[in-house]
C-alpha positions in Angstrom: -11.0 -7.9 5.3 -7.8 -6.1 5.0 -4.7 -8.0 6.6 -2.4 -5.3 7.9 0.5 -7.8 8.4 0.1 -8.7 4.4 0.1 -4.9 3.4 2.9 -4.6 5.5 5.0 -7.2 3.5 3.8 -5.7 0.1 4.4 -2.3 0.9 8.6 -3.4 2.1 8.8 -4.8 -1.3 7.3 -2.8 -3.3 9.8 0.0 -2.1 12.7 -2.3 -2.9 12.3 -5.1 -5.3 11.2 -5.3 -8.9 8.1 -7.7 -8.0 6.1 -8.6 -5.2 5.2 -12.0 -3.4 1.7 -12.4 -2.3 0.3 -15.7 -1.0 3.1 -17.4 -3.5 2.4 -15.6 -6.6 5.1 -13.4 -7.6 3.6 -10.2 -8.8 5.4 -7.3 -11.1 6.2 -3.8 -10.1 4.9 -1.6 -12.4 5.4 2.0 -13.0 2.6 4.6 -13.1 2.6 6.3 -17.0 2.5 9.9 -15.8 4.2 10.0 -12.3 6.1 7.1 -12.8 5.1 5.9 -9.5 5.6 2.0 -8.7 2.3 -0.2 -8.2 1.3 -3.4 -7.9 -2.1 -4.9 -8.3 -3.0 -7.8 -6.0 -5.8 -10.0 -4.1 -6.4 -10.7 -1.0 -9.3 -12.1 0.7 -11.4 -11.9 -2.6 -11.0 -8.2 -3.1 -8.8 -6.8 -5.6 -6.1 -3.9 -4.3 -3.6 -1.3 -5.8 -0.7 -0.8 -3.7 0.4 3.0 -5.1 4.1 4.8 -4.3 3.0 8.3 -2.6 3.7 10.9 -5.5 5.9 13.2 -3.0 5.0 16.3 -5.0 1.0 16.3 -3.8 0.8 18.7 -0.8 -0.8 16.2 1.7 0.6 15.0 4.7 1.5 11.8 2.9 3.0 13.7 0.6 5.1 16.0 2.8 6.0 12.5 4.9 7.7 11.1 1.4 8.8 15.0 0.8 10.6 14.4 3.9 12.4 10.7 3.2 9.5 8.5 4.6 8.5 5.5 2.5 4.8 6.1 2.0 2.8 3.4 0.3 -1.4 3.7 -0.4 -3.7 1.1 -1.1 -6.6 1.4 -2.8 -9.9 -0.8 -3.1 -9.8 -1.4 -6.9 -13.9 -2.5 -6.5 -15.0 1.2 -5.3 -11.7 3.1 -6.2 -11.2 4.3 -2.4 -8.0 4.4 -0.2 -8.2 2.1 2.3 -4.9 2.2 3.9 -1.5 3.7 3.7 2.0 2.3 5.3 4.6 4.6 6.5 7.9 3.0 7.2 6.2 -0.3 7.3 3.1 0.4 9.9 -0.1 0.2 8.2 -3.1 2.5 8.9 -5.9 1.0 7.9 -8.8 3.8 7.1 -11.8 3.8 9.0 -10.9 0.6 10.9 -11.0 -0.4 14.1 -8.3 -2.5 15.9 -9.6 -5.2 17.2 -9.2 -5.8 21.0 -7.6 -8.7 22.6 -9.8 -11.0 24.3 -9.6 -10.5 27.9 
């Protein structure tokens, strides 16, 4: 299950620091070999994620947002190689989720 506050926090430091704390590990910023995008590979509840810099040069929306001066983050499932979420300025859309309601 994908913890939006957790993204959140990986997706701030990813944009600004050279490495990445998640659950108390300290994880290192990496740089893509062609784009020379930064990444960082983490876990969290058992599954295994890539959090990805949005390459501004792709014509998506994502794209034009980080075109534009918005800090754009991906993650992908590394299990099944699919997006599951992106952060823009620090709110996280998760993909195909639903929010859960309050109780009430």
């Amino acid at each position: 299950m994908i913890d939006p506050a957790l993204f959140e926090k990986i997706a701030a430091q990813l944009i600004a620091a050279d490495q990445v704390e998640v659950e108390g590990a300290l994880l290192p910023v990496r740089r893509t070999s062609s784009q020379r995008l930064k990444t960082v590979a983490f876990t969290s509840g058992g599954q295994k994620y890539q959090a990805i810099e949005q390459n501004p040069d792709k014509p998506s929306r994502w794209g034009q947002l980080a075109r534009s001066g918005h800090q754009v983050v991906q993650f992908k499932n590394v299990a099944n190689n699919r997006f599951v979420a992106v952060s823009v300025d620090g709110k996280v859309n998760v993909y195909g989720g639903r929010t859960p309601r309050a109780a009430g």
